[in-house]
C-alpha positions in Angstrom: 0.0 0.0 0.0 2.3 2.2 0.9 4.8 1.6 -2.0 1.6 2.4 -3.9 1.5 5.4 -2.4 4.7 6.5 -3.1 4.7 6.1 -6.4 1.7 7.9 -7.2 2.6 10.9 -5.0 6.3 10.9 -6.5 4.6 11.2 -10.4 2.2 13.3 -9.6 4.6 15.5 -7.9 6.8 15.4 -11.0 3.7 16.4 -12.9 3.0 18.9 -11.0 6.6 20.7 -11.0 6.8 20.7 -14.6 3.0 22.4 -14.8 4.6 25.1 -12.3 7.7 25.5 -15.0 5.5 25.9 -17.5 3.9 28.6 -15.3 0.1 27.3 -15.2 -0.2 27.4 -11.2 -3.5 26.0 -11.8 -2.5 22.9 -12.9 -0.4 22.1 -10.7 -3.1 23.2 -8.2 -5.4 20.5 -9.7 -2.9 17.8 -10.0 -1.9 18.3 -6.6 -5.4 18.1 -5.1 -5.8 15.1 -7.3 -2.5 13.7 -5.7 -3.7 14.2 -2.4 -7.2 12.7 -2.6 -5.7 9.6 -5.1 -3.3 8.8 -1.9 -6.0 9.0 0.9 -8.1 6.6 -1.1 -5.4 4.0 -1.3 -4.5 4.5 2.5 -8.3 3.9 3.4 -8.5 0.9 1.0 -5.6 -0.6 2.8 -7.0 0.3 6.0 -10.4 -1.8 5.2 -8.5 -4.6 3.8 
């Protein structure tokens, strides 16, 4: 699970930097937010499991 989580924070993290090089803070907003709620998901299905 956590590995899981990991991963997907790390790329989305990535993603996230290059949408604030390109300047588009909004993006990188989103993608964030999307981050962060992806994560809590897996650590709840984990939990339940």
């Amino acid at each position: 699970m956590f590995k899981e989580m990991y991963v997907l924070l790390f790329n989305q993290i990535t993603n996230a930097i290059e949408a604030l090089e390109r300047g588009d803070a909004g993006q990188a907003r989103t993608i964030l937010i999307r981050a962060q709620q992806d994560s809590e998901e897996l650590y709840i299905e984990g939990i339940e499991e």
